[in-house]
C-alpha positions, 0 to 999 in steps of 0.5 A, a space after each residue: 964148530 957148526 952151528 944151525 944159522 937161520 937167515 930167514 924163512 926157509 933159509 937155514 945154513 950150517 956154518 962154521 962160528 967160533 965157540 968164543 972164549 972160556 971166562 970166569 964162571 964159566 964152561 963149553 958144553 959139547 951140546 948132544 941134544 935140542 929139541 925144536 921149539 915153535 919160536 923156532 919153527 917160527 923163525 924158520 917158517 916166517 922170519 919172525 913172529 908178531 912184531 919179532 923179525 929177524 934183522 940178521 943171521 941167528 944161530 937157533 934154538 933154547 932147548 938144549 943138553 950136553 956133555 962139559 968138556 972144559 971148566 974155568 979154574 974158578 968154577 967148583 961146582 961142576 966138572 968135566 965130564 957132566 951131564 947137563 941141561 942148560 938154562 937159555 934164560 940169562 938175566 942181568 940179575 940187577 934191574 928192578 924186577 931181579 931184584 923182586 924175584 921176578 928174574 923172568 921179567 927182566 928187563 935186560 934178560 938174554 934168551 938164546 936163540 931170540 930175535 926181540 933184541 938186536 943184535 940178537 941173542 945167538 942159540 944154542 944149536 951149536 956143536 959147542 956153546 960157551 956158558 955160565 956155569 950157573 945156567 947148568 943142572 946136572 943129571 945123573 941117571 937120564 940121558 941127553 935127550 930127556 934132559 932136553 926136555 927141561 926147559 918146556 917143562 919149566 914152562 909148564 911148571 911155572 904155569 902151574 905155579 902161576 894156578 896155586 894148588 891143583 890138588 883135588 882140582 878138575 883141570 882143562 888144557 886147551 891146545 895140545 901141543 908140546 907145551 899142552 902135553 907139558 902142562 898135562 903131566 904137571 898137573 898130574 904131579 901136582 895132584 889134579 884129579 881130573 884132566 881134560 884135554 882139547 885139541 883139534 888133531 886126534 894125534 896130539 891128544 893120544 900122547 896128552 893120554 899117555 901124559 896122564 889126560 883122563 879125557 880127551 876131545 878133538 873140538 873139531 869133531 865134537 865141538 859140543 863135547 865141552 857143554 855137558 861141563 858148562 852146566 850150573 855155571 861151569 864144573 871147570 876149576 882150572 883152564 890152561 890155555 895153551 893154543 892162542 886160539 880164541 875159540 878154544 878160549 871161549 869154550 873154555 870159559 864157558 866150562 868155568 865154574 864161579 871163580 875158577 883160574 884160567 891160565 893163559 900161555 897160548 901166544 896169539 893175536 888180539 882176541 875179542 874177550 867176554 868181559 860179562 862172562 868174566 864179571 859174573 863168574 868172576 874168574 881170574 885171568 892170569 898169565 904165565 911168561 918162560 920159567 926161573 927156579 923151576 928149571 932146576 926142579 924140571 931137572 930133578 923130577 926128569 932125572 929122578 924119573 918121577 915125571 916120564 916125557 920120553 912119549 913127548 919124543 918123536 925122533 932125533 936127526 942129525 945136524 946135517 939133516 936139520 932141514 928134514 927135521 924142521 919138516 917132520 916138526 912142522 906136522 903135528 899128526 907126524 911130531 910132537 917133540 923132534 929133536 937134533 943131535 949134534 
């Protein structure tokens, strides 16, 4: 089979790799669809992010759905020929926070395509990809490419989950990237009644807008627009920060209101924080790290059609073309989620 290798930045190969073999509980997916993330385009950009490197050649990518094509005798639950999305999230199952619940911060956990451990967890950006059967959830009516969209969503809905209830709540989504535009259409179906949106190019934000954004602001035009919610000490009940950027950080606070929950997803350097400002509103910070039981549920919402993310998709390209695609990915006023077929 192919599979799309990154060696370092700008280096990225097509190579022939061995699927492996077929154990227990598993099955191969003949994968059809994967959809760029920002980790990727960092790998391919600058060879790592953060203190991440890569310290060999990786098969890329998390994001992925498929066709089964082979079952291991002892697997029941699902058959060949089923349309899946596939968990990337692999946790031992065992170490102490598995055993808590809280499989997300494993402290053996494998994720495709990543280079935090070495030798590095291979992708799933390959023609065929050898799993355990528990990471796949069948989808029955939507097609491989919305089925894509699940592991982002999880993201989002975790963030959600991470905010307690929205319902009747006035939300802000600092960075509207693909996750941003995730978390908006979360928040709607969790019952929010106002959204609102910043970002610094007017592209991503019309597809928040379709996403269900009831307002949206380009912060570099109108970089005042957020004062009118900072009066009385904030009209702001939920923030999901989700650009890294301590500046739209900042103005969000100031929109808080008394007691109001920021959740923090947006992955960036250190940034200076306004404890004062944090005290005497007194907010909670939280944080919102990858997804577990929310997968199956993205998958539910997506299949059944209660959640649309088809506006989220901007194109597919072929794995021969996967140079062109990381490109087009690369520029927000071009692309929100760019995908490749395999």
């Amino acid at each position: 089979m192919r599979a799309l290798v990154i060696h370092g930045p700008k280096d990225l190969r097509l190579e022939e790799r061995d699927p492996g073999p077929l154990q227990n509980g598993q099955v191969m997916v003949r994968v059809q669809a994967g959809g760029i993330c920002g980790s990727d385009l960092h790998y391919y950009n600058h060879g790592g992010f953060g203190v991440v490197r890569l310290k060999e050649p990786m098969i890329l990518g998390h994001e992925v759905s498929g066709e089964i094509v082979e079952v291991a005798a002892d697997v029941g639950s699902l058959r060949r020929g089923d349309r899946v999305a596939v968990n990337p999230s692999r946790p031992c199952g065992h170490c102490r926070y598995c055993l808590q619940g809280l499989p997300n911060h494993c402290m053996d956990m494998h994720f495709y395509g990543s280079a935090m451990r070495m030798p590095h967890v291979q992708g799933a950006f390959r023609q065929l990809l050898v799993c355990d059967a528990v990471q796949c959830e069948v989808g029955h009516n939507a097609g491989t490419d919305e089925l894509a969209l699940v592991e982002p969503f999880s993201v989002a809905l975790h963030a959600v989950s991470r905010a307690g209830s929205l319902l009747g709540r006035r939300i802000l989504v600092t960075g509207c990237g693909p996750i941003g535009a995730l978390v908006v259409a979360a928040a709607r179906f969790h019952g929010a009644t106002e959204i609102i949106v910043t970002d610094i190019v007017d592209e991503p934000l019309a597809i928040a807008a379709r996403l269900g954004a009831d307002r949206t602001i380009n912060a570099a035009q109108a970089p005042e627009a957020l004062s009118a919610l900072a009066v009385d000490k904030g009209q702001v009940d939920v923030m999901f920060e989700c650009s890294g950027n301590e500046k739209a950080l900042r103005a969000g606070l100031e929109a808080m209101r008394p007691r109001g929950i920021i959740v923090q997803l947006g992955l960036g350097g250190d940034v200076a924080f306004p404890q004062n400002l944090v005290v005497a509103k007194e907010l909670s910070v939280v944080g919102s790290f990858r997804f577990h039981a929310e997968f199956a549920l993205a998958t539910q919402l997506i299949d059944t059609g209660k959640i649309d993310l088809r506006p989220l998709l901007t194109g597919s390209f072929a794995l021969d073309d996967a140079v062109s695609a990381f490109a087009l990915a690369n520029d927000r006023r071009r692309a929100m989620k760019v995908q490749l077929s395999f």
